[in-house]
C-alpha positions, 0 to 999 in steps of 0.5 A: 603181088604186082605181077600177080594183078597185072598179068591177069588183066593184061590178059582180060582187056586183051580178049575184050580189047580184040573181041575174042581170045588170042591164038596165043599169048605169052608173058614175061615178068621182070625188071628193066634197067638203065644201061647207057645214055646215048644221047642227052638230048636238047633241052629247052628251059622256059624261063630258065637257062640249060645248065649242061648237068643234071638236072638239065634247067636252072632254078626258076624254070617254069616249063621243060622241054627235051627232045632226041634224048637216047637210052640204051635199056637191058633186062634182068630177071625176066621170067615167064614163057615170052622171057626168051622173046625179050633177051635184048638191048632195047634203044629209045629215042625219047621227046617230052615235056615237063612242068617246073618239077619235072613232071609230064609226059614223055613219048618214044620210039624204040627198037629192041633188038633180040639176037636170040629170036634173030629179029627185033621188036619196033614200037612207041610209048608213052610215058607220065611221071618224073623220070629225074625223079625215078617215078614213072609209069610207061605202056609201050606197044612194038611190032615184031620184025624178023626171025621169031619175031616176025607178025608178033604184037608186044604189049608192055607196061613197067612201073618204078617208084624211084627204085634203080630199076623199073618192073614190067609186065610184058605180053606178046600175042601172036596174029 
């Protein structure tokens, strides 16, 4: 049902958005799982100490801050006609800031390399939720560099509700 709303929607704000239909758009459905941590990051605990674990602030602690934390992210059951564009390891290097609940906002870089197109998708996201928590809601934007990817845009928003994975919807459009 999700997928059903968003990729029309996706699909509408993005005539809107650039004023006129694309030349091409292709879409993909699936879902985005957590392969590796790369990095855990520095955390700064105000009002707190770090504790070395999860969850990374003592008790007591007002705001949370975290910078240069690194995840490696992979995608399974990916469907629709931008599937083989997306077959990739995604690698994200991620900033944020929390409340003493672990609620925020959280900013990226990624580099989502794709073997199959011979290129690799670079971009940003931004992030609201708690991740700790498995609550988020993220919208990422790439360019595509590289073979097949080359002068392509990603548009891609997933959303995941403490489940082990997260859904997305993913469009990509060429120039």
């Amino acid at each position: 049902m999700l997928r059903q709303i968003l990729i029309p929607c996706l699909l509408l704000g993005w005539s809107v958005a650039y004023g006129q239909p694309a030349k091409q758009i292709f879409t993909a459905t699936g879902k985005e799982v957590h392969d590796a941590s790369l990095s855990p990051g520095a955390w700064t605990c105000v009002g707190g100490q770090p504790t070395g674990q999860m969850p990374p602030c003592s008790p007591g602690t007002k705001r949370i801050m975290v910078r240069d934390l690194s995840n490696r992210l992979v995608y399974q059951e990916v469907t629709g006609s931008a599937a083989p564009m997306l077959a990739g390891t995604n690698v994200t290097n991620v900033r944020g800031n929390f409340d003493q609940n672990y609620y925020g906002q959280l900013s990226c870089t990624f580099e989502w390399t794709v073997p199959e197109m011979n290129g690799r998708w670079e971009g940003t996201c931004s992030v609201t939720g708690s991740p700790l928590q498995g609550i988020i809601i993220n919208r990422a934007v790439g360019r595509g560099h590289g073979g097949k990817l080359e002068g392509l845009t990603l548009e891609f928003y997933e959303v995941n509700f403490g489940q082990p994975y997260a859904v997305f919807v993913a469009a990509v459009k060429d120039e």
